[in-house]
ROTIGU-912850 format. One record per residue: residue number from 0; residue in three letters; x, y, z negated of N, C-alpha, C in turn. Coordinates in Angstrom, 2 decimals. Layout:
REM ROTIGU-912850
<i NUM	aa ALA	n.u X	n.v Y	n.w Z	ca.u X	ca.v Y	ca.w Z	c.u X	c.v Y	c.w Z>
...
//
This chain:
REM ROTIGU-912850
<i 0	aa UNK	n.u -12.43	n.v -2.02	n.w -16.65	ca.u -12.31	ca.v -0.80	ca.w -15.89	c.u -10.98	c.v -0.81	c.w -15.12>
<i 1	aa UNK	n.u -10.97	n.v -0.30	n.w -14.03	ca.u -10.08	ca.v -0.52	ca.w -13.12	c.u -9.25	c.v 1.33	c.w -13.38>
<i 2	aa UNK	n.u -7.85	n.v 0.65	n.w -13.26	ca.u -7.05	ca.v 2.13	ca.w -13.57	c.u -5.89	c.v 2.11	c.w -12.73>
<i 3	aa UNK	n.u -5.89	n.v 2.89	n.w -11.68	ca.u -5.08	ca.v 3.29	ca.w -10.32	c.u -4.09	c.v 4.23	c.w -11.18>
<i 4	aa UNK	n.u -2.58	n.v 3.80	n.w -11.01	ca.u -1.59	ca.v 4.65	ca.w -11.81	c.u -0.70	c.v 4.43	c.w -10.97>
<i 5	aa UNK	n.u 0.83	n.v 4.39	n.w -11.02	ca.u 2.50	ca.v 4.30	ca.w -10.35	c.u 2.71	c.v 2.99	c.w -11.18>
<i 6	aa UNK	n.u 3.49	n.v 2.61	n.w -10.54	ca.u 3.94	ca.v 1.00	ca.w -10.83	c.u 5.01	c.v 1.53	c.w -12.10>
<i 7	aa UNK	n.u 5.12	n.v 0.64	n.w -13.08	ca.u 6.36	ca.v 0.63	ca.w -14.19	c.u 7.00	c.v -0.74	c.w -14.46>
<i 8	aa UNK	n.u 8.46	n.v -0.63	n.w -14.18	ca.u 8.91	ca.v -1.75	ca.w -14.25	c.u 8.14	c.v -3.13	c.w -14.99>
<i 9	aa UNK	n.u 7.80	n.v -2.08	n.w -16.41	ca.u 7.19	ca.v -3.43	ca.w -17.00	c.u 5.64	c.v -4.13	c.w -16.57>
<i 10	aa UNK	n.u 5.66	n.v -3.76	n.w -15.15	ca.u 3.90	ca.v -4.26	ca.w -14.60	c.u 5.15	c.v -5.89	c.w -13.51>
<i 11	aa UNK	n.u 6.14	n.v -5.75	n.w -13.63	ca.u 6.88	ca.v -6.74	ca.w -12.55	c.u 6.34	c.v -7.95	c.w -13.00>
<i 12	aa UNK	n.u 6.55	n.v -8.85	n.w -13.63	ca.u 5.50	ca.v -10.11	ca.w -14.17	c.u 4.60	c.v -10.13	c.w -13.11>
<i 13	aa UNK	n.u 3.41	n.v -9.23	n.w -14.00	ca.u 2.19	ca.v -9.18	ca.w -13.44	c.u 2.07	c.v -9.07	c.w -11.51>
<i 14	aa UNK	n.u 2.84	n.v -8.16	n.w -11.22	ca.u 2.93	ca.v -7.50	ca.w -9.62	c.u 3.11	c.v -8.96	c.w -9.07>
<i 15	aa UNK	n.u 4.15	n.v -9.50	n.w -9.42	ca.u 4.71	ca.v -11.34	ca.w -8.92	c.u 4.01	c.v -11.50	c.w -8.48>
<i 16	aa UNK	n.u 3.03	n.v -11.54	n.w -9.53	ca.u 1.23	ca.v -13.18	ca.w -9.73	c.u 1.02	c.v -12.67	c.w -8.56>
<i 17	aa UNK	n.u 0.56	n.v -11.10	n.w -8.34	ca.u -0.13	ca.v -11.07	ca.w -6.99	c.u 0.80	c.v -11.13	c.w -5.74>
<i 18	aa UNK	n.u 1.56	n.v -10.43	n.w -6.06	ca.u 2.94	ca.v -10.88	ca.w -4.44	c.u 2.90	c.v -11.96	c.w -3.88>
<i 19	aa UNK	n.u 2.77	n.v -13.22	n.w -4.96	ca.u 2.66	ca.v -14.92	ca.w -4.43	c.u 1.69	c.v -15.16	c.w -4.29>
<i 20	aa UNK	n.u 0.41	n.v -14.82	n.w -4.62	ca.u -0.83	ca.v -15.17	ca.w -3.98	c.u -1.22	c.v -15.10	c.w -3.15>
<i 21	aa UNK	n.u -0.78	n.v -13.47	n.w -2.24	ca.u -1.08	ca.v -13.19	ca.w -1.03	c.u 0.02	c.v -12.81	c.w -0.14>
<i 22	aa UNK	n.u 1.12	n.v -12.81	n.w -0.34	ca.u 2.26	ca.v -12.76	ca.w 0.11	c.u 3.24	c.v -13.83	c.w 0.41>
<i 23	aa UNK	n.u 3.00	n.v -14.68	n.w -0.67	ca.u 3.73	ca.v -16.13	ca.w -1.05	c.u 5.83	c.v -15.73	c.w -0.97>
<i 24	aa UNK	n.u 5.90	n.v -14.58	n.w -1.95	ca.u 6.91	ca.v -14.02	ca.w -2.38	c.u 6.81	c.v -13.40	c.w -3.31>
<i 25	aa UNK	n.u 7.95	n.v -12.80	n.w -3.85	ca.u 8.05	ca.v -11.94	ca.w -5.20	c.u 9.48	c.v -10.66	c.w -4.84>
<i 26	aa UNK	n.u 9.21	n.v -9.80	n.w -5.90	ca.u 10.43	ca.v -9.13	ca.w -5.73	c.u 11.23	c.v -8.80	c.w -6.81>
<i 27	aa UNK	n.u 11.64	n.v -7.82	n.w -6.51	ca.u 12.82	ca.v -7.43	ca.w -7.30	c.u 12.52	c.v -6.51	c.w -8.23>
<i 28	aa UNK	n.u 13.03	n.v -6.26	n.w -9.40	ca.u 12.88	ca.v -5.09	ca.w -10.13	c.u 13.03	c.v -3.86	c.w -10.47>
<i 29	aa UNK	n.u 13.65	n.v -3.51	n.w -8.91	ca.u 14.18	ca.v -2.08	ca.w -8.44	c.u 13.12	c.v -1.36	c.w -7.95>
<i 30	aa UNK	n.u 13.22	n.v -0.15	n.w -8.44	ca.u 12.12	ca.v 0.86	ca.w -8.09	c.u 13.09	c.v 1.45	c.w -7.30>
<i 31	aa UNK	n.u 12.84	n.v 2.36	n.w -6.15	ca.u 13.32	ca.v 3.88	ca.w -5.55	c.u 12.44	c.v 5.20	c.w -5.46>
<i 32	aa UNK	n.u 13.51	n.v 5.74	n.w -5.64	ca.u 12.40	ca.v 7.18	ca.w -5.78	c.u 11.99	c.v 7.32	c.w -4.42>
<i 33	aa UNK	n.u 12.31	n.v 7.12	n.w -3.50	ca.u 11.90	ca.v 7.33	ca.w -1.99	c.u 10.21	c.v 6.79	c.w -1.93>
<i 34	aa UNK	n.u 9.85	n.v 5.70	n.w -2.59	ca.u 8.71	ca.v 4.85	ca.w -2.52	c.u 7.66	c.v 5.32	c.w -3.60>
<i 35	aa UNK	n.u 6.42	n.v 5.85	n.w -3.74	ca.u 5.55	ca.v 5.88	ca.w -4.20	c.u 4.90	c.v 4.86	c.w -4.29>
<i 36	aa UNK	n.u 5.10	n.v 3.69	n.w -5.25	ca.u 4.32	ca.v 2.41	ca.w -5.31	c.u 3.11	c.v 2.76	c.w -6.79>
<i 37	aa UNK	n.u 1.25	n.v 2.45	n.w -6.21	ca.u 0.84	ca.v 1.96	ca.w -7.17	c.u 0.43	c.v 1.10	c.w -7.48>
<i 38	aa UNK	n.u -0.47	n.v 0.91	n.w -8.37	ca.u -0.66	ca.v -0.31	ca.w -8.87	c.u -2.61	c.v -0.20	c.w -9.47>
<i 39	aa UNK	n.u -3.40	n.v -0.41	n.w -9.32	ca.u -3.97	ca.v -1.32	ca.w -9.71	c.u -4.43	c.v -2.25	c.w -10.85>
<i 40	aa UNK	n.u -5.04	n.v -1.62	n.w -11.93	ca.u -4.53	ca.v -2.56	ca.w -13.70	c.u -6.44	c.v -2.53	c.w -13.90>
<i 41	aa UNK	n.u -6.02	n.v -3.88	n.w -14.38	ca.u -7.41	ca.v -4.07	ca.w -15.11	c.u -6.75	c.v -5.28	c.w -16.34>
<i 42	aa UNK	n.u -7.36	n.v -4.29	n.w -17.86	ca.u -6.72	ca.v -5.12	ca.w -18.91	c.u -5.02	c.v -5.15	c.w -19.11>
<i 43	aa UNK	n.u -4.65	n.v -4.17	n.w -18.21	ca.u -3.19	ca.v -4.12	ca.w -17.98	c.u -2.36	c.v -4.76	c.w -17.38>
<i 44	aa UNK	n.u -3.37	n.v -5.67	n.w -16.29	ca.u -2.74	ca.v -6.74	ca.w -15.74	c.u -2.87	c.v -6.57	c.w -14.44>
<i 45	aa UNK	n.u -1.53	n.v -6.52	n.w -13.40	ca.u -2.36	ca.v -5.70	ca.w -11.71	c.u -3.09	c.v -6.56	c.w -11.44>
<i 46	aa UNK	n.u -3.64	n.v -6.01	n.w -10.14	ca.u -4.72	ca.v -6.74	ca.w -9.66	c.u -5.23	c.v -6.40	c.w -8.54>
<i 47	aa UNK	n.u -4.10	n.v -5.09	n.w -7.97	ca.u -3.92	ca.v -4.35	ca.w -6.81	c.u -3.07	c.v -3.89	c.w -6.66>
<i 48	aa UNK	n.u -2.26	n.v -3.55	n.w -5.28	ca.u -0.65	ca.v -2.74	ca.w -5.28	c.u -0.44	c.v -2.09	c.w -3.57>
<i 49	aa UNK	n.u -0.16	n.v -0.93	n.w -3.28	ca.u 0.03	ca.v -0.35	ca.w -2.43	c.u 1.38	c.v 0.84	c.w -2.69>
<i 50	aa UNK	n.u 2.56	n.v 0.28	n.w -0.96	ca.u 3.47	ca.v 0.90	ca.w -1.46	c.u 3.35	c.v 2.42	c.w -0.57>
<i 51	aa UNK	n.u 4.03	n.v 3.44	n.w -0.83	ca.u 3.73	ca.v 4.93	ca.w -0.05	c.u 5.11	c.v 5.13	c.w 0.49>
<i 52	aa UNK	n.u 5.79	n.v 5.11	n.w 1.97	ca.u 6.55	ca.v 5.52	ca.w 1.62	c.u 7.00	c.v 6.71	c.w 2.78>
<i 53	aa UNK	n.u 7.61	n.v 8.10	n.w 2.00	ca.u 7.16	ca.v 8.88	ca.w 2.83	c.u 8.59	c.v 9.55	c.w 4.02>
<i 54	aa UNK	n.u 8.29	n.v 9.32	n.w 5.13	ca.u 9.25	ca.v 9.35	ca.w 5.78	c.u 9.61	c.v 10.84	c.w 6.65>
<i 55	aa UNK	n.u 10.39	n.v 11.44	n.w 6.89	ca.u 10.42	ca.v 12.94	ca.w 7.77	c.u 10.31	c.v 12.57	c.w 9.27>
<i 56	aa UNK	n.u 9.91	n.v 13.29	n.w 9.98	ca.u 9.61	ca.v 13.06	ca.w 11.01	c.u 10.27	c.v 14.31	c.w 11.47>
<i 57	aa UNK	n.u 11.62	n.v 13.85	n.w 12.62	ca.u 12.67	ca.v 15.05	ca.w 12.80	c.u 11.77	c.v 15.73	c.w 14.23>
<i 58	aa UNK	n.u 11.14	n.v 15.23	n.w 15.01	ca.u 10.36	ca.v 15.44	ca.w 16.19	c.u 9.54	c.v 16.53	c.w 15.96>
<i 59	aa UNK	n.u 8.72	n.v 15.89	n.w 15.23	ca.u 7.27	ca.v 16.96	ca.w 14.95	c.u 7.93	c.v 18.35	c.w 13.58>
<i 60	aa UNK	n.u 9.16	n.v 18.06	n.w 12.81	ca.u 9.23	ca.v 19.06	ca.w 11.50	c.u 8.34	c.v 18.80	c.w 10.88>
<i 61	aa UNK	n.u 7.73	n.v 17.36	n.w 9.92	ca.u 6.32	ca.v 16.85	ca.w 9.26	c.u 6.89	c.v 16.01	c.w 8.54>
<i 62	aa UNK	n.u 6.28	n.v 15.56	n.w 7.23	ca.u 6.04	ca.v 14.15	ca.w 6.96	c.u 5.27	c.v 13.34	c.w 7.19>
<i 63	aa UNK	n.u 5.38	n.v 11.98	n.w 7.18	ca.u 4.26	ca.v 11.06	ca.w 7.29	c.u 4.76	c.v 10.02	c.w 6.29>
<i 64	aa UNK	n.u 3.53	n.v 9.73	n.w 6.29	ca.u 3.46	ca.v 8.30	ca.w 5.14	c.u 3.55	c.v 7.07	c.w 6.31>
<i 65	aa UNK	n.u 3.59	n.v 5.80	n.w 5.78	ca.u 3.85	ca.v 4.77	ca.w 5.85	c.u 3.27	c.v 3.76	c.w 4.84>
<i 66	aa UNK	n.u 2.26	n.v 3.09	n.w 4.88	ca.u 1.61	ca.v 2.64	ca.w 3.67	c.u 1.92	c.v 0.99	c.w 4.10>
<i 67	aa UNK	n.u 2.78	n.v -0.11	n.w 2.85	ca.u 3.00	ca.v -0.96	ca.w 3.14	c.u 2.38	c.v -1.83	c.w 1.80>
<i 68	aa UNK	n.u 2.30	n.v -3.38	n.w 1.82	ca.u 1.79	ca.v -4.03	ca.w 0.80	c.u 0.49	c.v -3.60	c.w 0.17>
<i 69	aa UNK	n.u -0.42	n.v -3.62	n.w 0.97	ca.u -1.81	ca.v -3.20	ca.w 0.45	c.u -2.51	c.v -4.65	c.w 0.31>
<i 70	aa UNK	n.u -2.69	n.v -4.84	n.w -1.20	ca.u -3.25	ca.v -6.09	ca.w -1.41	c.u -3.93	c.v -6.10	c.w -2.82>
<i 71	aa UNK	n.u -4.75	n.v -6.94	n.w -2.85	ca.u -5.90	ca.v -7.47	ca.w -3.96	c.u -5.90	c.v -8.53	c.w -4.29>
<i 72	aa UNK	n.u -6.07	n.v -8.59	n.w -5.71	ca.u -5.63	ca.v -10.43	ca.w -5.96	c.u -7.21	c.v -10.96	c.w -5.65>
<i 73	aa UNK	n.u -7.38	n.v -12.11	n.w -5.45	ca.u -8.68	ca.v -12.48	ca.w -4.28	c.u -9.51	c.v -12.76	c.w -5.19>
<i 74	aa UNK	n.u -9.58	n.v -12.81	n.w -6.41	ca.u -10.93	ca.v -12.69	ca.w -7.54	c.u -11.40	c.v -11.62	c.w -7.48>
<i 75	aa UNK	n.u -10.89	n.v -10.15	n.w -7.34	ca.u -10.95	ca.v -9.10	ca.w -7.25	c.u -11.47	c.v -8.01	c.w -6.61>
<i 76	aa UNK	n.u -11.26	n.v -8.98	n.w -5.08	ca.u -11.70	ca.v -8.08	ca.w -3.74	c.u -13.15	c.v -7.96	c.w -3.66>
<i 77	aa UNK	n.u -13.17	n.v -6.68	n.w -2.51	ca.u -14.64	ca.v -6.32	ca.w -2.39	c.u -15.24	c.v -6.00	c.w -3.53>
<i 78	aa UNK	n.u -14.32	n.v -5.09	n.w -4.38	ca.u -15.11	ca.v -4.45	ca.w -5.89	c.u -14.51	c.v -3.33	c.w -5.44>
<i 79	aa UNK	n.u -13.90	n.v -2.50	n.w -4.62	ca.u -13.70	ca.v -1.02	ca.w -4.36	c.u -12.21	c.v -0.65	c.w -4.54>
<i 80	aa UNK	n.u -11.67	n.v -1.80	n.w -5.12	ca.u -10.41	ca.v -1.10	ca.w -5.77	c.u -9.15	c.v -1.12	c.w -4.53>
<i 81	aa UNK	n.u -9.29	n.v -1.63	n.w -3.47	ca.u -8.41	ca.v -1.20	ca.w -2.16	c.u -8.50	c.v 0.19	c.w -2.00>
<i 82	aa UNK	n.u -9.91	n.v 0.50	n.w -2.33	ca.u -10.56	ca.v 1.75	ca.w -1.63	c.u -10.06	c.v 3.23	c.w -2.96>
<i 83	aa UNK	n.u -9.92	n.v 2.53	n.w -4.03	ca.u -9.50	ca.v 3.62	ca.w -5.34	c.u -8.20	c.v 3.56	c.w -4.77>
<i 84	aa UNK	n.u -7.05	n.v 2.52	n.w -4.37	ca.u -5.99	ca.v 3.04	ca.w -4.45	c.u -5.44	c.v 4.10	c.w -3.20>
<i 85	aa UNK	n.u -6.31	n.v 3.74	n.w -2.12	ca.u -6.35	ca.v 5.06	ca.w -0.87	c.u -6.43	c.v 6.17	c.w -1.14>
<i 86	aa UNK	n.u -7.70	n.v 6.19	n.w -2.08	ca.u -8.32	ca.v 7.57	ca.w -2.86	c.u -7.04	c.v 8.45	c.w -3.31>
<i 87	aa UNK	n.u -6.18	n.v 7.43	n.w -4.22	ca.u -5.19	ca.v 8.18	ca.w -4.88	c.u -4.34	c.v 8.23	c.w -3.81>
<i 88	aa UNK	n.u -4.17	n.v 7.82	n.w -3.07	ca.u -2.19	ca.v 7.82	ca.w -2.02	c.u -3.06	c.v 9.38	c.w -1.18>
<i 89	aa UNK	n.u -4.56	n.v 9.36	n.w -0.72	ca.u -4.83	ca.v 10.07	ca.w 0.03	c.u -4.28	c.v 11.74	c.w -0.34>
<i 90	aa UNK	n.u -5.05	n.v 11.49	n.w -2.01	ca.u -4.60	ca.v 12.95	ca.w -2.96	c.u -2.64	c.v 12.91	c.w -3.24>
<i 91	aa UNK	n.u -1.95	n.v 12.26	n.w -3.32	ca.u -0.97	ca.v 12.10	ca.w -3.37	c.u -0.37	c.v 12.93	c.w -2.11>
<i 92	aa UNK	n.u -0.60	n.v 12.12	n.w -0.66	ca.u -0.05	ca.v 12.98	ca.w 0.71	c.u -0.36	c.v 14.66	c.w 0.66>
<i 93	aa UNK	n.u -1.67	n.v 14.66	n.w 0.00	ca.u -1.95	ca.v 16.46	ca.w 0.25	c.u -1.25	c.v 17.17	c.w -0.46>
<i 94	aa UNK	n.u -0.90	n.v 16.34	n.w -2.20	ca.u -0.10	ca.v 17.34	ca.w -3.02	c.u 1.60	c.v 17.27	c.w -2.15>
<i 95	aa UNK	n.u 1.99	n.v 16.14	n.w -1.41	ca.u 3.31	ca.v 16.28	ca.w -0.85	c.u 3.57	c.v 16.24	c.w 0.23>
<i 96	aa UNK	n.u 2.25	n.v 16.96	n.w 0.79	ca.u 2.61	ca.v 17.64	ca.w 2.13	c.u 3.20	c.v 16.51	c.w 3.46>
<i 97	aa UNK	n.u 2.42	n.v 15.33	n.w 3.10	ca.u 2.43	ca.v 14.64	ca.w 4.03	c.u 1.19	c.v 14.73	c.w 4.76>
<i 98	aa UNK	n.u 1.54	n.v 14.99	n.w 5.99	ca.u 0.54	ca.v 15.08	ca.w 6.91	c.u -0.10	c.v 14.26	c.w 7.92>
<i 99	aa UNK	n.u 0.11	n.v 12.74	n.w 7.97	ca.u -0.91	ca.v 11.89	ca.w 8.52	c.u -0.62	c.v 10.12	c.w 7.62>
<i 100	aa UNK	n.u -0.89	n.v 9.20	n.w 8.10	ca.u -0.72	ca.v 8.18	ca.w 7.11	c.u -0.53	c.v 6.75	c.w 8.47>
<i 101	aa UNK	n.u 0.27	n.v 6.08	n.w 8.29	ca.u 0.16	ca.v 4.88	ca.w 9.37	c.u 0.23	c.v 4.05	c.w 8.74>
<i 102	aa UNK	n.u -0.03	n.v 2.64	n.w 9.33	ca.u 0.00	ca.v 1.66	ca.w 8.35	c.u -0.18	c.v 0.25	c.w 9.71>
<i 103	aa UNK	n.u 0.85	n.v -0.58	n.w 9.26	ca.u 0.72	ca.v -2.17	ca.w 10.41	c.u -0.62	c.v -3.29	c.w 9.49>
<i 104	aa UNK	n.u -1.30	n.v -3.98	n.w 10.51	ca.u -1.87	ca.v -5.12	ca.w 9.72	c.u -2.08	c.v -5.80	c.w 10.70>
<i 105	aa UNK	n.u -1.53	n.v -7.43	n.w 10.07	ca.u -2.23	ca.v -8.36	ca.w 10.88	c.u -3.32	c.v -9.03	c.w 11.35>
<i 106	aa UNK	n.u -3.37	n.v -9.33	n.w 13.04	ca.u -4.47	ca.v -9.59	ca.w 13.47	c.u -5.73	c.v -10.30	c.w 13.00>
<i 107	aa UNK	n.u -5.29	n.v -10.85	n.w 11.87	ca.u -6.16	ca.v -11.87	ca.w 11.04	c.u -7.13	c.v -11.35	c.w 10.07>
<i 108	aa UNK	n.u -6.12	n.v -10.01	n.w 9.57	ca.u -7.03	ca.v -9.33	ca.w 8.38	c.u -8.10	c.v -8.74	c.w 8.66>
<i 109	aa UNK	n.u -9.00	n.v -9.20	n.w 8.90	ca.u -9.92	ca.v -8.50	ca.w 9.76	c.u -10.77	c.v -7.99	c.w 8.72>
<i 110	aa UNK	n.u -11.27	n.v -8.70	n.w 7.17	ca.u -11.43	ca.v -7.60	ca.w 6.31	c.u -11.05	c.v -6.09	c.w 5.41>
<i 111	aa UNK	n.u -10.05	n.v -6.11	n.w 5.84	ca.u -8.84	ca.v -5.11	ca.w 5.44	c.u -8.61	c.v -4.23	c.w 6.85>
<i 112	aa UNK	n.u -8.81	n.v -4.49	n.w 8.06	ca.u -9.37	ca.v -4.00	ca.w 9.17	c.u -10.63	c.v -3.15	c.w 9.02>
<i 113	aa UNK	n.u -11.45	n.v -3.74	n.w 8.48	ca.u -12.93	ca.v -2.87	ca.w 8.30	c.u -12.87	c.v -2.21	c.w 7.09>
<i 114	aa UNK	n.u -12.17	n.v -2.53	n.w 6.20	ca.u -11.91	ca.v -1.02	ca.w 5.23	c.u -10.97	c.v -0.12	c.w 5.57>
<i 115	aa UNK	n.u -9.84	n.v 0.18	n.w 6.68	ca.u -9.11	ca.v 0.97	ca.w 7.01	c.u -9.84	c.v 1.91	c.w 8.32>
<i 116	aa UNK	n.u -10.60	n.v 1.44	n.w 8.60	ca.u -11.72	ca.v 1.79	ca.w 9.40	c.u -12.51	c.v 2.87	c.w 9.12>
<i 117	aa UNK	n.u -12.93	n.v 2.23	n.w 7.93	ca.u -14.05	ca.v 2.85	ca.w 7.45	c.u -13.23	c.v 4.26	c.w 6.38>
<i 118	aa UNK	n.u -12.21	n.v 4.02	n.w 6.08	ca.u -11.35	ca.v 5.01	ca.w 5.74	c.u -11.23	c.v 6.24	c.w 6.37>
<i 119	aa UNK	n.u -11.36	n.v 5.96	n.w 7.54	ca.u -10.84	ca.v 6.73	ca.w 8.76	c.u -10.21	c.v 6.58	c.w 9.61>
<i 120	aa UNK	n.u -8.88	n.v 5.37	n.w 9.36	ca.u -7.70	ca.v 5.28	ca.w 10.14	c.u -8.41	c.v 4.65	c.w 11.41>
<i 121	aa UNK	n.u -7.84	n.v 5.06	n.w 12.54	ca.u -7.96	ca.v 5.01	ca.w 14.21	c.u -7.26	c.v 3.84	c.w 14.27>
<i 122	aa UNK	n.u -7.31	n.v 2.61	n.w 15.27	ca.u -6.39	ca.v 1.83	ca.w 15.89	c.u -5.76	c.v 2.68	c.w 16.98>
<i 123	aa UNK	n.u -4.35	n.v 2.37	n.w 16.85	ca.u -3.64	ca.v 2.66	ca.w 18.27	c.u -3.35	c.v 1.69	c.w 18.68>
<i 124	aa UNK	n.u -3.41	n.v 1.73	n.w 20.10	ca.u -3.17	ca.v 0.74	ca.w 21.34	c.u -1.37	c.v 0.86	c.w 21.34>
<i 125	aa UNK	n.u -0.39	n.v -0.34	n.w 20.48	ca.u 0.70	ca.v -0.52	ca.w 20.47	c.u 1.18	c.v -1.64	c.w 20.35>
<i 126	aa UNK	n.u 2.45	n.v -2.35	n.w 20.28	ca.u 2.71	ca.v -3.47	ca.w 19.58	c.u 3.84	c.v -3.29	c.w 18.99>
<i 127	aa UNK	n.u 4.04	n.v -3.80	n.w 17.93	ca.u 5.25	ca.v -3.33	ca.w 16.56	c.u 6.51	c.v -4.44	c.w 17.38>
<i 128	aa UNK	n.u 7.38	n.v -3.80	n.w 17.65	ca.u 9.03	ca.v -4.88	ca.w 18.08	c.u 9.60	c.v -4.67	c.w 16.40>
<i 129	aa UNK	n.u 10.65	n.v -6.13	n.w 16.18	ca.u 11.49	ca.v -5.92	ca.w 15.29	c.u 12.82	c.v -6.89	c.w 15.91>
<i 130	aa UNK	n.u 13.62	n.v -6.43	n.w 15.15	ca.u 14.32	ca.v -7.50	ca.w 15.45	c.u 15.61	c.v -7.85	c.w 14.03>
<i 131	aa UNK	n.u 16.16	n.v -8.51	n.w 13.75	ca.u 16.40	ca.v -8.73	ca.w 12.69	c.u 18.43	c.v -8.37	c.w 12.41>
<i 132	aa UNK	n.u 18.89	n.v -7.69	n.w 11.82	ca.u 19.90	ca.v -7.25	ca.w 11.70	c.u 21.13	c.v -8.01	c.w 10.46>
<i 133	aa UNK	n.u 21.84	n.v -8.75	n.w 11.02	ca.u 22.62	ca.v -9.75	ca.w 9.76	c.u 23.36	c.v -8.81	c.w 9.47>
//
């Protein structure tokens, strides 16, 4: 049974396995309260992870989310559980009054494309600049 909860330090191990599988990185063991990260457990072991993080928007007087690291370890996928952890971030934004949700993905993901889709989320016609700050 699949159980959508908040990440706890002691899931870091586990979070790794999947960070390097589909990420081909790992992190750190710092939580912030700014970030709503969950997680994903089957047997207690993740197996899904999506981070929330919710930003003010001084323009509009709103919050918005920002949804980053949405991933499934690839034995896993296409059993719903991308779609449970939306479920929860979705109920999450209404209890904290965040009022829309954005999210970047690359051109490639084109399965993860058709479940954000089918979610609801709209493509906007943009392109993301970064540039890197030493």
């Amino acid at each position: 049974m699949v159980i959508i909860r908040e990440y706890k330090d002691s899931d870091l191990q586990s979070l790794n396995k999947l960070l390097l599988q589909v990420y081909s990185h790992t992190r750190e063991g710092i939580t912030t309260k700014e970030n709503i990260e969950l997680v994903a457990t089957i047997d207690n072991n993740v197996v899904g992870y999506l981070i929330l993080n919710k930003i003010y928007n001084t323009v509009e007087n709103n919050y918005y989310g920002h949804i980053n690291y949405v991933c499934v370890l690839e034995q896993y996928r296409n059993q719903g559980i991308a779609t449970k952890l939306f479920k929860e971030v979705f109920k999450i934004c209404k209890e904290k009054d965040i009022v829309y949700l954005e999210l970047t993905s690359n051109q490639s993901r084109v399965a993860a494309h058709y479940l954000y889709q089918k979610l609801g989320f709209n493509i906007r016609k943009t392109d993301v600049f970064r540039i890197p700050i030493a």
